[in-house]
N, C-alpha and C positions, 0 to 999 in steps of 0.2 A: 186360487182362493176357494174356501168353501162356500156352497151354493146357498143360496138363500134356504133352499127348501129343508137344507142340511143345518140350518140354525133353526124354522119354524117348528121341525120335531124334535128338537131339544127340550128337557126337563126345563117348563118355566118356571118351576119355582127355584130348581137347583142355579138353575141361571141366574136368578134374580138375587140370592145371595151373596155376591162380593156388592151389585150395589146398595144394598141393604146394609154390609158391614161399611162400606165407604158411608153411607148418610148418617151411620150413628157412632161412626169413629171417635167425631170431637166430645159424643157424652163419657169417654175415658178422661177429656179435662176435669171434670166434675169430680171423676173420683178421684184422682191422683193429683190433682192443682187446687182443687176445692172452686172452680168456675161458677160465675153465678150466670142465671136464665140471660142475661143483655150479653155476657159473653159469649156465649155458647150461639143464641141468634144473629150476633156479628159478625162468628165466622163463617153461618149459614149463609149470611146475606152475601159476604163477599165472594163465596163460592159461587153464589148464584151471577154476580156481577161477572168474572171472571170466565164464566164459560161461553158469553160469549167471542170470545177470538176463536173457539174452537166450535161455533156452532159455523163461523162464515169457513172455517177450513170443512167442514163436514157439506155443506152447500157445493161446494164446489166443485164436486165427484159424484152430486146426486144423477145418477144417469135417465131416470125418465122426465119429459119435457114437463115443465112448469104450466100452468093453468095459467091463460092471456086471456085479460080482461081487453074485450074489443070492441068498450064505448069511448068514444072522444078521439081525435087524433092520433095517429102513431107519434109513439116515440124515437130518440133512440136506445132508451131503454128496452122498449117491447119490441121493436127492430130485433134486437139482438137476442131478447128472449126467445125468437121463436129460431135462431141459427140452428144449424145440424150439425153434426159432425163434436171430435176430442182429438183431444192433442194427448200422448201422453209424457209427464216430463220426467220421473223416472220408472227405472223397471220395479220397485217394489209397492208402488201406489199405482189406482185405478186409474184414467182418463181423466182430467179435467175438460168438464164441458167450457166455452169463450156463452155460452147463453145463460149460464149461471154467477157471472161475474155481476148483473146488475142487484144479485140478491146479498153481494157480500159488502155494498154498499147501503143497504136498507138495514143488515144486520148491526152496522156501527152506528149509522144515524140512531137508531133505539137504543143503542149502548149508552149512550152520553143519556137520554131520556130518562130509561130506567136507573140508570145510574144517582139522578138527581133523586130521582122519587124515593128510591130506596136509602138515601142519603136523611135526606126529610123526614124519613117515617121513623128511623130511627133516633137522630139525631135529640129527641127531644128526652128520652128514656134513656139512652145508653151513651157514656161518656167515651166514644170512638178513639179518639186517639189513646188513649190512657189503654183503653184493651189490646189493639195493634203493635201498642209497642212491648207486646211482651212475647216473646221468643216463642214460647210452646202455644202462643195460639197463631202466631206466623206460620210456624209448622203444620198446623192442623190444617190448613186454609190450604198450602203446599201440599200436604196429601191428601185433604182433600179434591184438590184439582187433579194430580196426577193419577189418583183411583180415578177421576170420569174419564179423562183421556186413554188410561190404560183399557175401559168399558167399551167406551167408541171405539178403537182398535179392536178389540175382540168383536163387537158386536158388528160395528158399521164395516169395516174396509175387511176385515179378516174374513167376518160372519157374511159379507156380501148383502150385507142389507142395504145398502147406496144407489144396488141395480133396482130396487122395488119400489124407491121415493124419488119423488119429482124435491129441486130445491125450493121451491114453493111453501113444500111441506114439513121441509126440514126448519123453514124461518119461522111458517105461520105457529108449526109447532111448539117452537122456544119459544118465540115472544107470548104467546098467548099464555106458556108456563110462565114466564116472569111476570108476565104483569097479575098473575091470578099470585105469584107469592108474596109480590109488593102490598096488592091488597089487602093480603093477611098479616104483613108486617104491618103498616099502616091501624089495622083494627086491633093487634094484641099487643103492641110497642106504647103499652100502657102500665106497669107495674102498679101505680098507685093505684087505677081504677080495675082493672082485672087481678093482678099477683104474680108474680113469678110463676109460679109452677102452668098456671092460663098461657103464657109466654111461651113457655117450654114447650110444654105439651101439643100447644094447638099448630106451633112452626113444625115442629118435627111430624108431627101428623100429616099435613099438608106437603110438607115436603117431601114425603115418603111416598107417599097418596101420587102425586104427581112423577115422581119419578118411576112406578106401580105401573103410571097408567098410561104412561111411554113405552116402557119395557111389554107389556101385553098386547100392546097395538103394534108393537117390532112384531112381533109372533103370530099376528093371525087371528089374536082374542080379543079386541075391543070390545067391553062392556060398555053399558048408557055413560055410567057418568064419566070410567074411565078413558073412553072413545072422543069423548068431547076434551077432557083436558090432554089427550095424545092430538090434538089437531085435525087439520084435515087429511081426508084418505082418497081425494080425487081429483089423480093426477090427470092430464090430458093424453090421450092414446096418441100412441107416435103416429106421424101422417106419412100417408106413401111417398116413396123419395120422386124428387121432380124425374120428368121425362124429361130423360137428353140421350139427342141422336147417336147412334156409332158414328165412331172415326170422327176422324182430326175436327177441332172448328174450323171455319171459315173466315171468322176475326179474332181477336182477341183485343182487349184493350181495359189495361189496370187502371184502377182508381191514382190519384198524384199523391208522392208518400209526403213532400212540403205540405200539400194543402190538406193533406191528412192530419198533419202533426197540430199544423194552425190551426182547426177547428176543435181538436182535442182540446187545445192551450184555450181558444174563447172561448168555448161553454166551459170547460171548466172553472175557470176565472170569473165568469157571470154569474154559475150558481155560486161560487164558494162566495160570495158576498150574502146568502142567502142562509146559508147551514151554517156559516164559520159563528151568527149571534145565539144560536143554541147552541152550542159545544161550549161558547163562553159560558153561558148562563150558565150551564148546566158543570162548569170548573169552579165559577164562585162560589154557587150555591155546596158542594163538595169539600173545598178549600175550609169554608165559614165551618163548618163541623169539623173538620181533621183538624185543621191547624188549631194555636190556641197558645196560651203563655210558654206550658209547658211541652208543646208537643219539637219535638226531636225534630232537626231541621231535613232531616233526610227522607225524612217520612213528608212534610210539608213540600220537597224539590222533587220527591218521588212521584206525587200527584200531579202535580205541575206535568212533570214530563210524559206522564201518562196521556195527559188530553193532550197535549204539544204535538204527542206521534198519533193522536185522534185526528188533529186537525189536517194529519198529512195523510193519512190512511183516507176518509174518505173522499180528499180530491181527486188521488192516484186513482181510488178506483171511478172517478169520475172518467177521468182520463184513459183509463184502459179500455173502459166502454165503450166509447167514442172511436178510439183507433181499431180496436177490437170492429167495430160496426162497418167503416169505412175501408180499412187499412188494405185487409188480406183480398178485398175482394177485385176480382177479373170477369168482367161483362162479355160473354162467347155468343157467336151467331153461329147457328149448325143450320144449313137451309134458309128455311123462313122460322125460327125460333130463335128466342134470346135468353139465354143460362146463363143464374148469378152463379159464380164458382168463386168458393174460399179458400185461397191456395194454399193459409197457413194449416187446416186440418184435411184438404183434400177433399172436398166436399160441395157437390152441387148444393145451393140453395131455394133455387127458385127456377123455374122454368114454364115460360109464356111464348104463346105465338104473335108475333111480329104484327099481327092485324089485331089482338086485341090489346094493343097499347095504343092511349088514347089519353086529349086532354093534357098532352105536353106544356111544358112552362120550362122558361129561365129561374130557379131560384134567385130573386131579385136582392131579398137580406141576409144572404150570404156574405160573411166581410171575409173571410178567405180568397173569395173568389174573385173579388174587387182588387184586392191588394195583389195577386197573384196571377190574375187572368184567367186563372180556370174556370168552370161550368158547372153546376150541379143543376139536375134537371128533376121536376118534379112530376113523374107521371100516375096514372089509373091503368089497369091489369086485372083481364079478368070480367067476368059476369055472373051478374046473379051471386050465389054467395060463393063464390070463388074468387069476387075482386078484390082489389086491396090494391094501397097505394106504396108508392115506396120513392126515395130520393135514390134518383141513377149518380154517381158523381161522387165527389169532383173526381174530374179528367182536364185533362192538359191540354187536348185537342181538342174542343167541343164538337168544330164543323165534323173532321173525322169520327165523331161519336153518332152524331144527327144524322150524316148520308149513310152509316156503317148499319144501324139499327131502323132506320127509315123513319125516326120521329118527324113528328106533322108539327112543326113552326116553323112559324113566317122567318123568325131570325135567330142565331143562338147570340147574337150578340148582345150585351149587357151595358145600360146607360149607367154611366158615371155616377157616383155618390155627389150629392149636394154638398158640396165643400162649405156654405157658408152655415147653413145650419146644422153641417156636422161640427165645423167648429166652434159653434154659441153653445151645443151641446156638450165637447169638451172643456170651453173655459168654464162654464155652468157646471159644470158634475166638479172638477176640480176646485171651484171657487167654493161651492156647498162642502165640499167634502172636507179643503183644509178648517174653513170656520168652525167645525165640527170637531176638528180634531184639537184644534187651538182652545175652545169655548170650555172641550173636557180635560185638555188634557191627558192621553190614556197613556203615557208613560210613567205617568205619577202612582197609579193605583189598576191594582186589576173590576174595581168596579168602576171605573173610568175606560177601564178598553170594554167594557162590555157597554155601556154606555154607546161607547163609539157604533161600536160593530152594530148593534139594534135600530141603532137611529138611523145607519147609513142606506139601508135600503129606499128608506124612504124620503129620506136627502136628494137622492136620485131618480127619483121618481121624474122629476120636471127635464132633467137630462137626456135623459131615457124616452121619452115622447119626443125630443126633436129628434135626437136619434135614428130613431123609425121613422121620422117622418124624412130625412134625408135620404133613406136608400129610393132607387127610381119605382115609381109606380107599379105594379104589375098588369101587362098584358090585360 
């Protein structure tokens, strides 16, 4: 691939010419279709909606580490943010990093977000479905996505600009471009109070302007105001790799791939009760503008199935998270040190000496581990600003885990779940949740499942505290 340094002295203005003809490709509607200003900004908007599926593909080959924000407890998000190590999955694309996967679930949550706003801003000026269904502005929408992707290929993977951004930078950059064009849709998505040509003029401006100021900030040129709408530019310097001894370890012992998989399935299943009433909202609110007497039923089932594979997109990648965090990894004693190693990219992660772990715990509200008898151990590592916490587990063996690594508790054994108000807590959460669904009915109407979906968080709420209050006390 060519080096980065090999696309930074490239002519940027010569560069910047196929994106330039890609942003003002759809003004050929105008003259050869006779396009008015609400058409020509619809196919901008959707172009804008549209990229991103290809901003979470472009995140995920960012090769320098992401900026971790380290107030409030770890995640497993930021767990995983700060992994090392790529896999690569074929020979003509870079590495994907597993520490970039939490940003390609951030990138869809805002998709359904920005998607409604942009919906809204137009909706009220520009008769949407009526413009969509007309062939040659489908087309335009069509080239104009496959001119950005054809850009990002040259620029990002081919140009080697993916080694120089953290995906941090690659997310904060897009969203912060969408939300600054939603804004401008929102202020000029007025015809009666500004005009057409105000319409025109001031989208294409802005659009252009920001794609300018992406394309200069790739290159090394960040000007004031360009540099701001190109995002952030500081990514976090990679850190020395952990110290691990020569030769063979001394133990070895993998995380449990069961109790891997069951922890995947309940936090994912916990949140998606949490995300799934934005995705709705933000399908109605969509749906109420496209559809309409006359809008074409494929355009109406096309929508639909778009958020449909929204709602599954970002569970999955709830779920790959999770596994991604727990799965690959193998716990090594060399001496008196203990080395996290990721087996799936080959890769130490972490490496601590034996005496500074401290502050041992049973993860007590762990229900994997309940149901399954494994262990997940909550320790502290480290001193001074070197510490930091992290969940060892689950393993299968806890005792062999406890005398293996020399953890300090009295027991690794695990008191039983309170059977009776875990189950006041199950008929409760299910007794709430059908009245709910019975009261709205959400088979009758899509603003009856978003009804449902909205309210049920907080149906559960009462459920949900005996819940917690069933797993056993902690230590």
């Amino acid at each position: 691939m060519v080096s980065p340094q090999t696309l930074e002295r490239s002519p940027s203005r010569l560069g910047f010419a196929p994106i330039l003809v890609a942003n003002l490709l759809p003004l050929a509607g105008v003259l050869a279709f006779g396009w008015d200003a609400a058409t020509l900004v619809t196919v901008y908007a959707l172009e804008v909606v549209l990229a991103f599926p290809l901003t979470a593909a472009k995140a995920l080959f960012a090769r320098q580490p992401p900026k971790i924000d380290d107030d409030g407890d770890p995640s497993v998000s930021d767990e995983l943010k700060q992994r090392r190590g790529s896999a690569e999955l074929v020979s003509w694309l870079p590495p994907v990093y597993p520490r970039n996967v939490p940003f390609v679930g951030t990138v869809f949550t805002w998709f359904a977000g920005i998607s409604m706003v942009v919906a809204m801003a137009i909706s009220a000026a520009i008769p949407v479905a009526d413009v969509l269904w007309r062939s040659e502005v489908v087309l335009s929408i069509v080239a104009l996505v496959a001119a950005t992707a054809a850009d990002a290929w040259r620029d990002y993977f081919r140009g080697g600009r993916y080694e120089t951004v953290s995906a941090y930078e690659v997310v904060q950059a897009h969203l912060g471009q969408m939300f600054l064009l939603a804004l401008v849709l929102m202020a000029v998505a007025s015809p009666e109070a500004i005009g057409g040509v105000a319409l025109l003029a001031g989208f294409v401006f802005v659009k252009v302007l920001v794609e300018w100021a992406s394309f200069r900030a790739a290159h090394g040129e960040p000007g004031r105001l360009t540099g701001w709408l190109a995002g952030p530019d500081d990514p976090t310097e990679p850190a020395d790799p952990p110290a691990v001894p020569d030769g063979d370890p001394d133990v070895r012992i993998s995380t449990d791939d069961t109790a891997v998989l069951y922890t995947a399935v309940h936090q994912t299943l916990f949140k998606a009760v949490f995300f799934a009433q934005w995705i709705l909202s933000s399908l109605v609110v969509v749906l109420s503008i496209v559809a309409g007497d006359d809008t074409p039923l494929s355009l109406t089932v096309g929508t639909g199935v778009a958020f449909a594979l929204l709602l599954l997109v970002i569970p999955a990648a709830e779920f790959v998270e999770t596994v991604l965090r727990y799965g690959p990894l193998e716990y090594r004693r060399y001496g008196d040190r203990l080395v996290a190693y990721d087996t799936w990219v080959d890769e130490p992660q972490w490496s601590v000496p034996l005496h500074e772990i401290r502050d041992a715990a049973v993860v007590v509200d762990h229900l994997p581990d309940h149901l399954l008898g494994t262990r997940t151990f909550d320790v502290t590592m480290g001193w001074g600003d070197d510490e930091f916490e992290r969940d060892l587990g689950p393993v299968a063996d806890p005792d062999a885990f406890v005398s293996a690594f020399e953890l300090r508790l009295r027991t690794a054994d695990l008191d039983p779940i309170d059977r009776r108000l875990a189950g006041a807590a199950v008929v409760l959460g299910v007794g709430f949740a059908g009245a709910l669904i019975l009261w709205y009915k959400p088979w009758l109407s899509v603003i009856s499942l978003v009804s449902v979906a909205f309210l049920l968080p907080f149906s559960l709420a009462v459920p949900w505290g005996l819940w917690r209050l069933a797993y056993p006390s902690p230590e």
